[in-house]
VEXTORVEX-138030 format. One record per residue (C-alpha): x, y, z. Coordinates in steps of 0.5 Angstrom, whole numbers, padded with zeros to 4 digits, always signed. Layout:
BEGIN
XYZ
...
end
This chain:
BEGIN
+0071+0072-0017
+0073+0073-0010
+0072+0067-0004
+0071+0068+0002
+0075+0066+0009
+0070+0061+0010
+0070+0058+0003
+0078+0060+0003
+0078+0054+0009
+0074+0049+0006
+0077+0042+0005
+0071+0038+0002
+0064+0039-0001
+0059+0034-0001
+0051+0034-0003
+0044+0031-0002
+0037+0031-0005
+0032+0035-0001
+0024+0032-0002
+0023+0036-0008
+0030+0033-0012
+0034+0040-0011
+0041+0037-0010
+0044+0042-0005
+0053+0042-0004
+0054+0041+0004
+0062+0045+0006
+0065+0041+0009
+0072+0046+0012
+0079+0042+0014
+0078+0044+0022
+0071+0040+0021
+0073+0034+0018
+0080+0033+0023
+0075+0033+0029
+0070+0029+0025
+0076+0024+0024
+0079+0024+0030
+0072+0023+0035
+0071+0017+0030
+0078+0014+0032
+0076+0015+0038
+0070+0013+0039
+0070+0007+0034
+0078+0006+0038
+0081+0005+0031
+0088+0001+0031
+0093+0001+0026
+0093-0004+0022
+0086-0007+0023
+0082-0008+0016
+0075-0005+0015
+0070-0008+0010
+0065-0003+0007
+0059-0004+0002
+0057+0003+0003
+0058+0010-0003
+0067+0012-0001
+0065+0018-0005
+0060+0021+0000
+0057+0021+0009
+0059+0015+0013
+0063+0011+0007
+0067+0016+0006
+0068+0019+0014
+0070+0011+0016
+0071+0008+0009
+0077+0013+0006
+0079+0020+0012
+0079+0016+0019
+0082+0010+0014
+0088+0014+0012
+0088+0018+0018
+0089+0012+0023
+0094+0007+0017
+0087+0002+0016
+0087-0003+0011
+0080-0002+0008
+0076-0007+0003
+0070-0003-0001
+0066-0008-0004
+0063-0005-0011
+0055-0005-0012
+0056-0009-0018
+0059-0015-0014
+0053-0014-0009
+0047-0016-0014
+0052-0021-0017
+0053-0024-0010
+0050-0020-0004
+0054-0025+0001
+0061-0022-0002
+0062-0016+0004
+0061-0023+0009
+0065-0026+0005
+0071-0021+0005
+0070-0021+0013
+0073-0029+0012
+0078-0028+0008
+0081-0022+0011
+0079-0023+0018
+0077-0016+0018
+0075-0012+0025
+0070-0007+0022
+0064-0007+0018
+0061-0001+0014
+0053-0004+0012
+0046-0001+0012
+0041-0006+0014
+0039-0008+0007
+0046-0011+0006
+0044-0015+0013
+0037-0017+0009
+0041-0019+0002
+0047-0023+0005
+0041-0028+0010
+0037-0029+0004
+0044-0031+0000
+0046-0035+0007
+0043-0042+0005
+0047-0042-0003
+0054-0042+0002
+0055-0044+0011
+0062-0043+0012
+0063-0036+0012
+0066-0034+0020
+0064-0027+0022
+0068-0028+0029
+0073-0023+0028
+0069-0017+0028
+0069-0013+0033
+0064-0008+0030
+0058-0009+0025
+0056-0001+0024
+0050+0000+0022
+0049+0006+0017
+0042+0006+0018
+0041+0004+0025
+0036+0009+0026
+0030+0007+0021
+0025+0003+0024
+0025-0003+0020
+0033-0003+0023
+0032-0007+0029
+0028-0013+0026
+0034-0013+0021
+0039-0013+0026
+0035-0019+0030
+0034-0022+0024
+0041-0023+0022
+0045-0023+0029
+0040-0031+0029
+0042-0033+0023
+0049-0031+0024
+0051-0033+0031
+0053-0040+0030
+0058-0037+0026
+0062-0034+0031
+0057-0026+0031
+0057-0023+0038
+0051-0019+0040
+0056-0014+0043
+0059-0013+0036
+0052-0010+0032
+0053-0002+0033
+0047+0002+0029
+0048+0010+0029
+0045+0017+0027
+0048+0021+0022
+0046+0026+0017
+0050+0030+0011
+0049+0036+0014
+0051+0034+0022
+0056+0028+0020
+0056+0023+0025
+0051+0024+0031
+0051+0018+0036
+0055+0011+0035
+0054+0006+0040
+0061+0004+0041
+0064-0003+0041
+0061-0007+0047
+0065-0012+0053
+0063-0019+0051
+0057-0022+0053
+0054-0015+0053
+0047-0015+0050
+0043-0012+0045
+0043-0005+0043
+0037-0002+0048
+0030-0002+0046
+0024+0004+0047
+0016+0003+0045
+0014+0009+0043
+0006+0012+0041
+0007+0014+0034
+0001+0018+0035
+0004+0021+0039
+0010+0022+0035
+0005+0025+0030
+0004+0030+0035
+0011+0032+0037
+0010+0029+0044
+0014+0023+0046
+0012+0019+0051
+0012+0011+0052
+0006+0007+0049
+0001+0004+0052
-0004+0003+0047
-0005-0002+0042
+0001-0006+0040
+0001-0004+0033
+0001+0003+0034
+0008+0003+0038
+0014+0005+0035
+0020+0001+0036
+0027+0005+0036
+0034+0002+0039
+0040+0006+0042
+0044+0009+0037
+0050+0010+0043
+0053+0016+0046
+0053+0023+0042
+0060+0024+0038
+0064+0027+0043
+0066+0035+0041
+0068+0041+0044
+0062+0046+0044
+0058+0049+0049
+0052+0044+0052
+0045+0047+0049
+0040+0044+0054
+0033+0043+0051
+0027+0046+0053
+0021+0044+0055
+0018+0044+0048
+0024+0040+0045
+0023+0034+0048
+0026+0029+0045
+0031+0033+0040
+0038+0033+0039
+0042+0039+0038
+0048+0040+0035
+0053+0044+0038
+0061+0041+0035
+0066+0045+0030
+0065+0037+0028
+0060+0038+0024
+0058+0041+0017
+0059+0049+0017
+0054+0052+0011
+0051+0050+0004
+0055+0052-0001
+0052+0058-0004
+0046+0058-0001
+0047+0063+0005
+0038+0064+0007
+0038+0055+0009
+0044+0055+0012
+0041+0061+0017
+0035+0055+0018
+0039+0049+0018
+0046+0050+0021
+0044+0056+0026
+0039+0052+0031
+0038+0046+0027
+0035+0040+0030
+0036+0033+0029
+0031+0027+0029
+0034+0021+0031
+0028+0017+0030
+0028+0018+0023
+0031+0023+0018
+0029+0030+0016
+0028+0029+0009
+0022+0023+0011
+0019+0028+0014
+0011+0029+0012
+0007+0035+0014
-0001+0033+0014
-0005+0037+0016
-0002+0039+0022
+0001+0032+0024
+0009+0029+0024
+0009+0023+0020
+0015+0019+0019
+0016+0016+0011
+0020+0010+0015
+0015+0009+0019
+0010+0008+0014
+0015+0005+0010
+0016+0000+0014
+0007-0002+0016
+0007-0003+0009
+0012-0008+0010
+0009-0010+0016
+0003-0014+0011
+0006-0019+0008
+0008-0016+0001
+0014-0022+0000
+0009-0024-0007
+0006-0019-0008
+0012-0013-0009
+0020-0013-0007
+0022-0011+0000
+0026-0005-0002
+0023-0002-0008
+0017+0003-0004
+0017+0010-0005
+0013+0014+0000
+0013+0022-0001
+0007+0028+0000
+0003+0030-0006
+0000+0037-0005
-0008+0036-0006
-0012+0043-0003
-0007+0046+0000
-0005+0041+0005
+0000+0035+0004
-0003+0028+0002
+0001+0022+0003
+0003+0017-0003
+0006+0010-0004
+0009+0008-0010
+0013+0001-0010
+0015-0004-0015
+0010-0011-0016
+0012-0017-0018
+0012-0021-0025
+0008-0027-0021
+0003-0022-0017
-0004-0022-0019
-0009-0016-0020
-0013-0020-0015
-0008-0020-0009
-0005-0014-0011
-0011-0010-0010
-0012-0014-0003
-0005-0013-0001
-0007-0005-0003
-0013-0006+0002
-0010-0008+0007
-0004-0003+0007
-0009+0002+0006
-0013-0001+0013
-0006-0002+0017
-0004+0006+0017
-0011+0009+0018
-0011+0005+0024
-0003+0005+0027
-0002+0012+0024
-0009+0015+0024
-0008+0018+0017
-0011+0017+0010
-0007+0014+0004
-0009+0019-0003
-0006+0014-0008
-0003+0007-0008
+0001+0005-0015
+0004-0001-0016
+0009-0001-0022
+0012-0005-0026
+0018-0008-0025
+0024-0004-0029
+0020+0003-0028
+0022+0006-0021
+0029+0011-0022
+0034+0008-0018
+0041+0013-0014
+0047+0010-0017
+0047+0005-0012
+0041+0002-0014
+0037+0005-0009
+0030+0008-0010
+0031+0015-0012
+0024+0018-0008
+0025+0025-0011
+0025+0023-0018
+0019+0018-0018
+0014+0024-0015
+0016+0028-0020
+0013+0022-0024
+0008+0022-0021
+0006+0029-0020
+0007+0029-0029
+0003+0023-0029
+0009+0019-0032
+0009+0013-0027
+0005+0010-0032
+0002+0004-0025
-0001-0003-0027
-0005-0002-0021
-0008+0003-0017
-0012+0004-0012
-0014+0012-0010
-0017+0014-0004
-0019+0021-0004
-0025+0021+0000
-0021+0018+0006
-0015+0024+0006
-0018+0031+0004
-0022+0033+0010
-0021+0040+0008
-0025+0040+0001
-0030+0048+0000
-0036+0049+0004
-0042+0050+0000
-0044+0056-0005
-0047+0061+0000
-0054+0063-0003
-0053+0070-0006
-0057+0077-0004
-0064+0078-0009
-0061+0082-0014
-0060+0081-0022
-0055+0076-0023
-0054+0070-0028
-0060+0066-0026
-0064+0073-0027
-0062+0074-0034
-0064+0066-0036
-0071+0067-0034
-0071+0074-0037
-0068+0071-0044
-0074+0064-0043
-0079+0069-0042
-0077+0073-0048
-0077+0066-0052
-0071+0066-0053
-0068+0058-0053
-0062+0057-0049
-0061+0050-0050
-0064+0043-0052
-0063+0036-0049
-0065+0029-0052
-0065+0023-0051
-0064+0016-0055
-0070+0013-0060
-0073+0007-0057
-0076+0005-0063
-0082+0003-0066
-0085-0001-0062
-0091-0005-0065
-0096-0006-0059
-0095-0001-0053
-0101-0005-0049
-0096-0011-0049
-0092-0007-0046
-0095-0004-0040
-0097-0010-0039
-0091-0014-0038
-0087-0009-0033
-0084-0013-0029
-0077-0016-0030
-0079-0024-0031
-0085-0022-0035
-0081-0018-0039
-0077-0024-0040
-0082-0029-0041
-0085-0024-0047
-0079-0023-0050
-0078-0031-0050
-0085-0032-0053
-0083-0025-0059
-0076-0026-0060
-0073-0033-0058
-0067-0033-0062
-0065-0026-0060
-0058-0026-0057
-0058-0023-0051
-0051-0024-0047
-0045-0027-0050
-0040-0029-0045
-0032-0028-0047
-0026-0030-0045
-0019-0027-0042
-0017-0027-0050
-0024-0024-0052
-0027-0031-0055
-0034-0032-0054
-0034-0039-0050
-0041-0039-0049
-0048-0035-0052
-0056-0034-0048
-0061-0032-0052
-0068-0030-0049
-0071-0037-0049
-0065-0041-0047
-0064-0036-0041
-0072-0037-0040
-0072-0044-0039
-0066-0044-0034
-0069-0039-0030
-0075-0045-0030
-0071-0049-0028
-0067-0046-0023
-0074-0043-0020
-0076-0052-0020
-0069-0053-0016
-0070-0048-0011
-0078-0050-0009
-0076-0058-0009
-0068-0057-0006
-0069-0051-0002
-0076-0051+0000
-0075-0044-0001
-0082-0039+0001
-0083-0033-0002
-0080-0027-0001
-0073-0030+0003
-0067-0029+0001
-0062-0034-0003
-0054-0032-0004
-0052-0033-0011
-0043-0035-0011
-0042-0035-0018
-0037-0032-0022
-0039-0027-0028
-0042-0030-0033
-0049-0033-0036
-0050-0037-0030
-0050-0031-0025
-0055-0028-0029
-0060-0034-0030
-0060-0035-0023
-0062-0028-0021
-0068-0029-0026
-0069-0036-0023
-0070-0033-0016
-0074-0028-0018
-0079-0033-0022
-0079-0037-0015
-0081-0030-0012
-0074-0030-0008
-0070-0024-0007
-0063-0026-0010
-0057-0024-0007
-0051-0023-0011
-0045-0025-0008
-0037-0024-0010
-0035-0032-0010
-0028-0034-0005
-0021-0033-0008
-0019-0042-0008
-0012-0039-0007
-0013-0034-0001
-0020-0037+0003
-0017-0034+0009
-0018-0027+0008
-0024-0028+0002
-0029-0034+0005
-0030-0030+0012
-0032-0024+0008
-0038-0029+0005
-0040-0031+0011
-0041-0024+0013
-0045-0023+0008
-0049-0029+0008
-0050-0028+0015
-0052-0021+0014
-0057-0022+0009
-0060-0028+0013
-0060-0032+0007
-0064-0038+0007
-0060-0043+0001
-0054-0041-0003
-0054-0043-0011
-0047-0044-0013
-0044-0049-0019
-0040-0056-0017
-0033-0054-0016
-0035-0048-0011
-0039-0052-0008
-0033-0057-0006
-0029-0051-0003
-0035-0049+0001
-0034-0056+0004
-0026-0057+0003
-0022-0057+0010
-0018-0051+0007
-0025-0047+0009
-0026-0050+0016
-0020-0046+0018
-0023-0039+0017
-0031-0041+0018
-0035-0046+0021
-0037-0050+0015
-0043-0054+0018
-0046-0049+0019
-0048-0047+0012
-0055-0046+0009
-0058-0050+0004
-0054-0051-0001
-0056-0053-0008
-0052-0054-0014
-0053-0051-0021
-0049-0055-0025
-0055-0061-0024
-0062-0059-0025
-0068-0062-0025
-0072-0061-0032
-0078-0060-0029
-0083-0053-0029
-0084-0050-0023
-0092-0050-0022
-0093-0043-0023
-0088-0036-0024
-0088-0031-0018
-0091-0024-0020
-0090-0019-0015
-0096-0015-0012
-0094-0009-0011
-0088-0005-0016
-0085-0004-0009
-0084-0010-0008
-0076-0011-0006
-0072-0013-0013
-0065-0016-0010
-0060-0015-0005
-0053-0012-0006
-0048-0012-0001
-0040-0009-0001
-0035-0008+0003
-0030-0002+0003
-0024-0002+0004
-0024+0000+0011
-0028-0007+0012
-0034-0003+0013
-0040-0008+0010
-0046-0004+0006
-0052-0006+0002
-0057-0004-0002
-0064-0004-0003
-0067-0003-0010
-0074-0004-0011
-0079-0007-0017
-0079+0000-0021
-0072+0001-0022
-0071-0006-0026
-0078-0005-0030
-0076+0002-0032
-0070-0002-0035
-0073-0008-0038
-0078-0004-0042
-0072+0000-0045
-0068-0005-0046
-0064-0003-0052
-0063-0010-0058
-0055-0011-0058
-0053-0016-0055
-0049-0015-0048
-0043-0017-0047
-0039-0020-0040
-0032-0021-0039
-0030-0027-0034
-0026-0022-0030
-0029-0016-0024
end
């Protein structure tokens, strides 16, 4: 087959991924990579003979631009430093910096990460004779923290601040803007605040708003110096580069209607990279920017720090943002739920949108690039095959799909489905047949209307069927640990009701906070309260290892609710009361609190019945996952429909929510 003159003038072909995992060929031709070369010389003031060290792919974008053509066009020694040697020793780029006393470093912010968190293993590496630290990444968000981060580590180790050089490329327009080699004593690359809602908007304009909502991106330099004609933007493109230099890439290979797109008028964001560009509902949101808010909470013991993968999903014709990242083997269920919590409420508040699904994977399940990368087309493809197979997964559809269908309208009278229905009743036909499970023979059905409440039920149930078990209590493993039957879980009732009115001086009708875990005691608390004619209020107990952020959820509820005494066990008793808590809550200020674990063995004098069937039942309170507190009111009626149709197997309750 015939080439073209373009393709007959081509000298290199490399490649990328778009979001949808479709591997484009870039065409590279001879004149474009003897420019590109020769602005990097001049723009980096590359010297023969010096060494440049690179930890980034020869084979592709600035390794090979830096690492292997400006290299061999400027008579470079250049040290590549394997991705293997890098997970056995993420110090070894620094290292060969020593030993060599290389001039130039190649490195994305992750080797910065990698080589501080292998500092303390090894002190005597000197970085002094570096004249340019080029930070391929320089643009992300999460770049400028990266670079502070190491420059403190490492300036006792002979690293100058004028040395860190971040810049902006892309496969498509080779190298953008580079800051050059600053004069000693120069300080740190300049910093812009700016809105990220404005940036959602297309609008750049410095923040003024609230501190988490701005957006910190560092100067990336001067533009690469070319010959082609300036372009000025116009009114509607501020803040949007372009590209207008024979130094750039010239065409996708094969693929002549997205070159019209990109390579004719294309724009070039350097605040982030085009592939990370997220469309939702009609808004512009930066992967990095949601990449590093999630990074932003914490997540040290809960995932890795470069294993989290966002992308959009279509769900109803609109774009949906989704997190996967890689959790850690030592992570709990309970802290990776409120860290996901937490990630959830820090992007509705600093980005203004709504995560669809959260999912955390298991370790060794995330595809990776050839380098160890995370490779973000393959994951969503998982995704969208329901191959992610997640350990844990919060979904939140209710915050993100704004666009859902109107109602049905109502149709015009005529003859339709509903019409013929009632033809085919009218007719005798039987269209269909519902019903339900039998109750069984019930000997007397007076008993039964008489007891119609929830503590009659018991107390009759105590006097008819002692033995019978009612729950049993299981544990992690599935082993029962302990049983309730109807006159074990009556009698403790009566007992707890006995401890409220002498311990408590609890009144009917007051509220009474019940902190247990899941399990028996929880449920003869709930009866004990309501033998004493008080309305329990069942509350999730605190986390002992994480009091800071569950105790002060429990104080709200207790002061909501306006409780006037807490039923708990001896050992939360003592965290209620430990010095950990007083750093969240105010501790003397508690309401009574009585303990369960030692209770009287008298009777109360009398057990409460309820008036009315309208009379409240219990209080349950939760608190969703944008901090909002909710509760509900049930009444009398609900629970007796419950105790006079309960069923003779025995409930079962785990140890875990």
């Amino acid at each position: 087959m015939a080439r073209s003159p373009i393709e007959r003038r081509l000298v290199e072909g490399t490649y990328k991924a778009s979001k949808e995992g479709t591997v484009m060929g870039i065409a590279v031709s001879k004149v474009a990579m003897l420019t590109h070369c020769q602005a990097l010389t001049q723009a980096c003031n590359y010297c023969e003979g010096e060494t440049l060290v690179n930890v980034l792919d020869f084979k592709k974008d600035m390794g090979l631009w830096h690492g292997v053509l400006t290299s061999v066009m400027n008579r470079i020694h250049t040290v590549s430093v394997p991705y293997a040697v890098m997970k056995a020793c993420p110090l070894s780029w620094a290292q060969r910096v020593h030993t060599h006393k290389a001039r130039v470093a190649l490195v994305k912010c992750r080797d910065l990460h990698w080589a501080m968190m292998a500092h303390r293993d090894q002190r005597d590496t000197n970085l002094s004779s570096l004249r340019m630290l080029i930070i391929a990444d320089g643009a992300n968000p999460w770049s400028v923290s990266s670079c502070d981060a190491f420059l403190n580590v490492f300036q006792i180790h002979g690293l100058k601040p004028e040395v860190i050089c971040p810049c902006a490329a892309s496969t498509e327009a080779m190298t953008v803007a580079i800051r050059r080699p600053g004069v000693p004593g120069a300080p740190l690359p300049a910093r812009a605040i700016l809105s990220m809602g404005g940036l959602s908007h297309g609008v750049i304009r410095v923040n003024t708003e609230d501190k988490n909502s701005a957006l910190t991106v560092q100067d990336v330099g001067h533009i690469m110096p070319g010959d082609g004609p300036p372009q000025l933007c116009k009114t509607d493109e501020i803040g949007e580069i372009v590209v207008n230099s024979r130094s750039g890439g010239t065409m996708y290979y094969g693929l002549p209607g997205v070159t019209k797109s990109t390579f004719e008028g294309s724009l070039v964001f350097v605040v982030g990279r085009n592939e990370g560009l997220l469309m939702i509902s009609g808004r512009r949101h930066n992967a990095d920017d949601v990449v590093a808010t999630g990074l932003a909470v914490e997540p040290i013991k809960t995932v890795y720090r470069g294993r989290i993968a966002v992308f959009s999903a279509t769900v109803f014709y609109d774009e949906r943002i989704v997190i996967v990242a890689k959790q850690r083997p030592d992570a709990s269920e309970e802290d990776s739920f409120q860290w996901m919590s937490r990630v959830l409420q820090a992007i509705d508040s600093i980005h203004q949108t709504g995560l669809y699904c959260l999912a955390l994977v298991p370790a060794n399940t995330l595809p990776k690039t050839p380098l160890g990368g995370i490779h973000t087309s393959e994951i969503k493809q998982h995704f969208l095959d329901g191959n992610l197979h997640p350990c844990n997964i919060l979904m939140c559809p209710h915050t993100c799909v704004t666009n859902l269908p109107k109602p049905r309208q109502k149709q015009p009278v005529g003859v339709g489905p509903a019409s013929i229905m009632v033809g085919n009743l009218v007719a005798g036909k039987r269209i269909a047949q519902a019903a339900g499970r039998e109750l069984g023979l019930i000997e007397d059905q007076e008993m039964v209307r008489k007891h119609q409440y929830l503590t009659e039920a018991l107390q009759w149930r105590a006097s008819t069927d002692p033995d019978h078990v009612l729950f049993v209590l299981l544990n992690a493993k599935g082993v029962a640990v302990s049983t309730a039957s109807c006159i074990q879980l009556h009698k403790r009732a009566e007992k707890i009701a006995s401890a409220l009115m002498e311990k408590g001086s609890i009144n009917t009708g007051e509220n009474v906070v019940l902190l247990y875990p899941p399990g028996i005691d929880l449920i003869a608390s709930f009866y004990g309260c309501l033998y004493a004619g008080c309305v329990p209020v069942t509350v999730r107990p605190p986390h002992p290892q994480n009091l800071a952020a569950t105790l002060p959820t429990v104080r709200m509820i207790i002061d909501v609710s306006k409780a006037a005494c807490i039923l708990t066990t001896q050992t939360l008793l003592r965290i209620l009361r430990s010095k950990e808590a007083a750093a969240s809550v105010n501790v003397k200020t508690w309401p009574t609190i009585v303990d369960t674990d030692d209770l009287p063995r008298r009777r109360p004098p009398q057990i409460y019945k309820p008036p009315t069937a309208e009379m409240l039942a219990y209080l349950d309170f939760s608190v969703s996952t944008t901090g909002m507190l909710t509760g509900v009111k049930p009444v009398q009626p609900n629970r007796a429909t419950l105790a006079t149709e309960q069923d003779n197997t025995a409930q079962q309750w785990r140890t875990e929510y």
